[in-house]
N, C-alpha and C positions, 0 to 999 in steps of 0.2 A: 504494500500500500504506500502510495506516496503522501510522506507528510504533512506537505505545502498544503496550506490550502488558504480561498479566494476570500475573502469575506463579507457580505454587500450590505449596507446598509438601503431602506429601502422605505420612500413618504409611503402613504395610505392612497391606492392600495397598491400598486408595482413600479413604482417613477425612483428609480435611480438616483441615490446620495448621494453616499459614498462608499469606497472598497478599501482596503489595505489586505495584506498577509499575514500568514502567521503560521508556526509548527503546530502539528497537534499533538501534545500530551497526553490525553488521555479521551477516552470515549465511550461513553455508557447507552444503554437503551435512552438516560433521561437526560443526557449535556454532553456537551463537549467542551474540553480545556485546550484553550491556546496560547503558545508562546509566542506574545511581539517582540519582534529586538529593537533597539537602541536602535533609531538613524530610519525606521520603516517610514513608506511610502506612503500617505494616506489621498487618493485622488478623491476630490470632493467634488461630485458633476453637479449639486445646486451651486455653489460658489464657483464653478470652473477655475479650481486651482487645485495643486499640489502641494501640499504640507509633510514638514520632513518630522516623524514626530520624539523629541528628544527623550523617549526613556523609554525602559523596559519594560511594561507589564504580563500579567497573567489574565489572562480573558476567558468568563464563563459564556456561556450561551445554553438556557436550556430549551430544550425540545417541548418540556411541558410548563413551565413559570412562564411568566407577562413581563421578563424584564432580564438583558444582560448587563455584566461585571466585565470593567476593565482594572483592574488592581498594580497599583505598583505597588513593589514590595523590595524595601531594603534593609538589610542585617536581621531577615527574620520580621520583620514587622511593618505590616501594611501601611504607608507612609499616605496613599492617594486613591479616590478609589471616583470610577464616572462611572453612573450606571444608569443604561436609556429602559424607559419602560418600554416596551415593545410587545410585541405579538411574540408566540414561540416561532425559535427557530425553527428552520427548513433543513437539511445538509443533503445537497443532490452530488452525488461522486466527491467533487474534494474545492466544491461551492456551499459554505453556510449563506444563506439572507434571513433575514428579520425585517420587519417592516417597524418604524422606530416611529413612535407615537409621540413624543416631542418633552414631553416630561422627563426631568434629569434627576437623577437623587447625585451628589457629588460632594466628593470629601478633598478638601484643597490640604496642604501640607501644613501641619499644624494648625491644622482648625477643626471644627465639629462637622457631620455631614447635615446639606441643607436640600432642599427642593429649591432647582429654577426653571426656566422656559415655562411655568404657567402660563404665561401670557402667550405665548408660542402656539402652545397647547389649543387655548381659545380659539388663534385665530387658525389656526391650520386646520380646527374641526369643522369651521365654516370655507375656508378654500378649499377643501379635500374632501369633505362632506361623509366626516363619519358618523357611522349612524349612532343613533343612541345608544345602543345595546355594547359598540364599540370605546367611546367615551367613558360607560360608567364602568365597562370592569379595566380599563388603562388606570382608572383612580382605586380602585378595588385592588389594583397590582403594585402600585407606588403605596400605597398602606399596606398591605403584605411584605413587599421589597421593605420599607423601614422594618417592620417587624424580624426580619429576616437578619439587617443589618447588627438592630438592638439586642437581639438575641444570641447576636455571633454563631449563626446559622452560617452553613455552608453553604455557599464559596468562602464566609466573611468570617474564616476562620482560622489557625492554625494549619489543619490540612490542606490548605491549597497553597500554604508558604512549603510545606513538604514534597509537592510536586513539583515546582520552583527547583528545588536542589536535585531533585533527583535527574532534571533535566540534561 
């Protein structure tokens, strides 16, 4: 199996973000983990530009939760963490997409984690025109995603700093 794999993010419901790579460390019936390196490529087709993005993290994606983890993690301890509520992932051959609902949960370096792009949120459910059913459990998944966080639930734990090393 080849490890590389593509990554896409993706507006409501198939319009093209953004993509980067990554290895895959591991991979279950319910997520999969990936390795970004230092200096990756992220091509962002709403913005039409490429950003170089300066650090390492460990990225969850699951198959069944409303929301992925990008983690950076130094000397054992999660220093940063952005995580998009989303739709579950997809993984066709060695392509994951999610469709990213605009809502952030995000932990900046030495600070507490916060919710932003609410306002995002708003207006993107009215230009993209999700339905209600869509909306309310994106909020249903950002209050789970905290609970997940608060509760040092997995990913937002010890063992994915352990996947890290074994790398």
């Amino acid at each position: 199996m080849n490890n590389t794999l593509t990554i896409k993010a993706l507006k409501f419901p198939d319009i093209p973000h953004y993509e980067w790579e990554g290895t895959i460390l591991q991979k279950t019936p319910d997520y999969i983990i990936v390795h970004c390196k230092y200096g990756r490529k992220l091509v962002h087709h709403t913005k039409k530009k490429v950003f170089t993005i300066p650090n390492t993290s460990i990225e969850y994606f699951s198959f069944k939760e409303w929301f992925t983890a990008a983690l950076e993690v130094e000397d054992s301890a999660l220093v940063s963490g952005y995580c998009n509520v989303a739709m579950p992932s997809v993984l066709k051959n060695n392509e994951l997409q999610f469709v990213d609902l605009d809502l952030d949960y995000i932990k900046k370096r030495n600070q507490d984690w916060e919710v932003v792009d609410e306002d995002e949120f708003e207006s993107n459910s009215l230009k993209y025109q999700y339905p209600p059913e869509l909306k309310q459990e994106a909020l249903l998944a950002l209050e789970r995603l905290q609970d997940f966080v608060k509760s040092g639930r997995f990913p937002f734990n010890q063992e994915i700093v352990s996947l890290l090393k074994r790398s």
